[in-house]
Backbone as ProteinMPNN parsed JSONL, in Angstrom:
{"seq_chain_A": "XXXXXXXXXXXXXXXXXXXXXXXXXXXXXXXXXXXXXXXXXXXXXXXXXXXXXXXXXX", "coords_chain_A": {"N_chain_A": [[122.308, -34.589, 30.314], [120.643, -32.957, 31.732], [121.04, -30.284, 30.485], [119.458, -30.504, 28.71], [117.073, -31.492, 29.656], [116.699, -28.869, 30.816], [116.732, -26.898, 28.608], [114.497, -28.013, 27.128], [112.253, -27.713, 28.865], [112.291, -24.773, 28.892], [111.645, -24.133, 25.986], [108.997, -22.76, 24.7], [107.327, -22.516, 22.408], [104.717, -23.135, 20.405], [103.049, -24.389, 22.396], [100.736, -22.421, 22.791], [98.959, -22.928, 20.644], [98.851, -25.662, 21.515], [97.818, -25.364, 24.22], [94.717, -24.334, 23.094], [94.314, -26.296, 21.547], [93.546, -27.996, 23.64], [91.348, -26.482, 25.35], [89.765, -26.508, 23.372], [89.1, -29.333, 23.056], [87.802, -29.627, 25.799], [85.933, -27.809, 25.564], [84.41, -29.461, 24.098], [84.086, -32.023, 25.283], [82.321, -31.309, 27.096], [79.746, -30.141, 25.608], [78.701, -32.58, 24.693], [78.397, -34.017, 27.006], [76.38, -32.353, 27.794], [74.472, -32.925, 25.597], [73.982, -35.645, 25.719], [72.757, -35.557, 28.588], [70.702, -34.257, 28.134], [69.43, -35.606, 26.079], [66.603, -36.803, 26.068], [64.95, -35.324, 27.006], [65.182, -33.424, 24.907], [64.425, -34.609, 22.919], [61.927, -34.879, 22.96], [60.581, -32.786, 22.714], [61.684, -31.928, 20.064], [60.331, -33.639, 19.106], [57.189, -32.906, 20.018], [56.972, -30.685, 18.035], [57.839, -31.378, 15.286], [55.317, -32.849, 15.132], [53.593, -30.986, 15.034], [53.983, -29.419, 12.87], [53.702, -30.792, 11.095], [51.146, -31.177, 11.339], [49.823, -28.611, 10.883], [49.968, -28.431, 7.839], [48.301, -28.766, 5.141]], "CA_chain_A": [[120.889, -34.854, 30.456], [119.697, -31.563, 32.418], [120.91, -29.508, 29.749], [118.495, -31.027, 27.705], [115.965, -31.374, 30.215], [116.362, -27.849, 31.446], [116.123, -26.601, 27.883], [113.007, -28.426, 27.149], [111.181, -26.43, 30.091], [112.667, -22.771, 28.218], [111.155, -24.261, 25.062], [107.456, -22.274, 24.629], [107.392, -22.766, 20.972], [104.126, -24.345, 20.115], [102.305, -24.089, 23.683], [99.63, -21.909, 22.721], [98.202, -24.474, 19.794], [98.385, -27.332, 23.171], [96.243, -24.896, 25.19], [93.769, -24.075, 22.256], [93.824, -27.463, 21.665], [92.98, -28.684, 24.919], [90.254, -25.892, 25.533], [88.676, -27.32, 22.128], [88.652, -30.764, 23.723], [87.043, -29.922, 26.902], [84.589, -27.718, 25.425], [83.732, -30.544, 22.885], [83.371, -32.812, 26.25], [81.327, -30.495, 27.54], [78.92, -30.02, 24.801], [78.178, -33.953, 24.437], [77.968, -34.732, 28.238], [74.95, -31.395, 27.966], [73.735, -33.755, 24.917], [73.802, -36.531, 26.494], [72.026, -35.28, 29.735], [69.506, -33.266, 27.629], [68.704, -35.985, 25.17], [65.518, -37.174, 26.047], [63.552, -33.688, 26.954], [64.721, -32.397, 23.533], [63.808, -35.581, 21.536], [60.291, -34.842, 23.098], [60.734, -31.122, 22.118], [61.803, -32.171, 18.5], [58.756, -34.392, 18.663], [56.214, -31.834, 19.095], [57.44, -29.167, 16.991], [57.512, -32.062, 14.456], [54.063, -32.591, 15.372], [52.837, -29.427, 15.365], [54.442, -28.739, 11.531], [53.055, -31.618, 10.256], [48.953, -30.857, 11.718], [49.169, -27.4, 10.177], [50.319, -28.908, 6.482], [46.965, -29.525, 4.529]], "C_chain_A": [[120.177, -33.645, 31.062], [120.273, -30.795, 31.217], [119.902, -29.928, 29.001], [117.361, -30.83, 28.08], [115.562, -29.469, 30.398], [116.167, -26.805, 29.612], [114.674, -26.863, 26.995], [111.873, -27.799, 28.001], [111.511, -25.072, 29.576], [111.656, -23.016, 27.194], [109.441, -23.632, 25.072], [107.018, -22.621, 23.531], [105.694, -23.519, 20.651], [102.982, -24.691, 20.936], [100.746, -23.33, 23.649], [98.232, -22.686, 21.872], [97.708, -25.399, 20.674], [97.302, -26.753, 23.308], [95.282, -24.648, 24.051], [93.163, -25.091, 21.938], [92.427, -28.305, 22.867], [91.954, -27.526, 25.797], [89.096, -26.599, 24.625], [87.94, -28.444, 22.909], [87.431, -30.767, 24.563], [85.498, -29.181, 26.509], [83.391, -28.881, 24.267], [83.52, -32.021, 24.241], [82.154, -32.024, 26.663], [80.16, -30.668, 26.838], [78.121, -31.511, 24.714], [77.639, -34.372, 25.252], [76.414, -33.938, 28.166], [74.06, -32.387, 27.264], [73.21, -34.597, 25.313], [72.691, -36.767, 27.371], [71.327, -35.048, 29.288], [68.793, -34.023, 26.847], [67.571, -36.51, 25.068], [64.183, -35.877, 26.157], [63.942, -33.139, 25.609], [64.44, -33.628, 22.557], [62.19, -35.001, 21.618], [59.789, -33.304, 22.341], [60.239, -31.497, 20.779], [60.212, -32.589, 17.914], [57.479, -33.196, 18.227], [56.266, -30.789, 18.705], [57.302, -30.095, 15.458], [56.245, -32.381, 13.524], [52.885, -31.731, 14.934], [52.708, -28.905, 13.627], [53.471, -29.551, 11.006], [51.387, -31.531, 9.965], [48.653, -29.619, 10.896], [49.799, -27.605, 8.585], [48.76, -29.628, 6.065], [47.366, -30.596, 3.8]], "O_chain_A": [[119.0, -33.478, 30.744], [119.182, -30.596, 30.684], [119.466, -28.868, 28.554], [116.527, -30.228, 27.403], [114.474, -28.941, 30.17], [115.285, -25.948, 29.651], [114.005, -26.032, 26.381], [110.744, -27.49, 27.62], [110.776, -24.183, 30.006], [110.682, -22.267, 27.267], [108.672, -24.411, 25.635], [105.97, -23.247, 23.688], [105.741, -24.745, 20.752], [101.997, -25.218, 20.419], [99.805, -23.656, 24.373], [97.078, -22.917, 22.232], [96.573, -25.871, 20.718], [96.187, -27.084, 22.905], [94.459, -25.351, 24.638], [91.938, -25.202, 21.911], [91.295, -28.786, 22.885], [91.823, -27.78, 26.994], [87.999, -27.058, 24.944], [86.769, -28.537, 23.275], [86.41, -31.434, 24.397], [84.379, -29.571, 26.842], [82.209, -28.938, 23.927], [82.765, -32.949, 23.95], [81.016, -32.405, 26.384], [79.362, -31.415, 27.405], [76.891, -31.484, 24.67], [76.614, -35.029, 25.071], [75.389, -34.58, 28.393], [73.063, -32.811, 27.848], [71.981, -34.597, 25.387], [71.864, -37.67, 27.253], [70.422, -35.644, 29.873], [67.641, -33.655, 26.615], [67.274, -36.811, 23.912], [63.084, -35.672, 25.642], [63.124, -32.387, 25.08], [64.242, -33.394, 21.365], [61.448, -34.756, 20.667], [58.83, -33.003, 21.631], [59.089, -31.486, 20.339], [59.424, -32.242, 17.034], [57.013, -32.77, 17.17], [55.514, -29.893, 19.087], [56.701, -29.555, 14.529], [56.001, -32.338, 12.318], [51.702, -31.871, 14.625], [51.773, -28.26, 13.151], [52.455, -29.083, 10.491], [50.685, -31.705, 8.969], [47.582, -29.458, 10.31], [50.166, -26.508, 8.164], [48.248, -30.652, 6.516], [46.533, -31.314, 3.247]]}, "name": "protein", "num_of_chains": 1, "seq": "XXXXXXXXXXXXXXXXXXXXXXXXXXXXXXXXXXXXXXXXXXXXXXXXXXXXXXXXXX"}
């Protein structure tokens, strides 16, 4: 059983994909929680820029 175990901890194989992975993740938490937090001042944004396009359309 420790040979096994203790070759499982040598094993790197594969490790760099995890972490790339699990950078992805967090910046893809990241990004949603900003959404999230942000989504009402940029609906209003959206709004009048919306607004704004639509008044200068004859």
């Amino acid at each position: 059983m420790y040979k096994v175990f203790n070759k499982l901890c040598q094993e790197e194989k594969g490790t760099t994909a995890v972490e790339y992975g699990l950078i992805a993740g967090l910046i893809s938490v990241a990004g949603l929680v900003s959404f999230l937090a942000l989504g009402d001042s940029l609906n209003v944004i959206f709004d009048l820029v919306a607004t704004t396009i639509n008044s200068t359309n004859p």
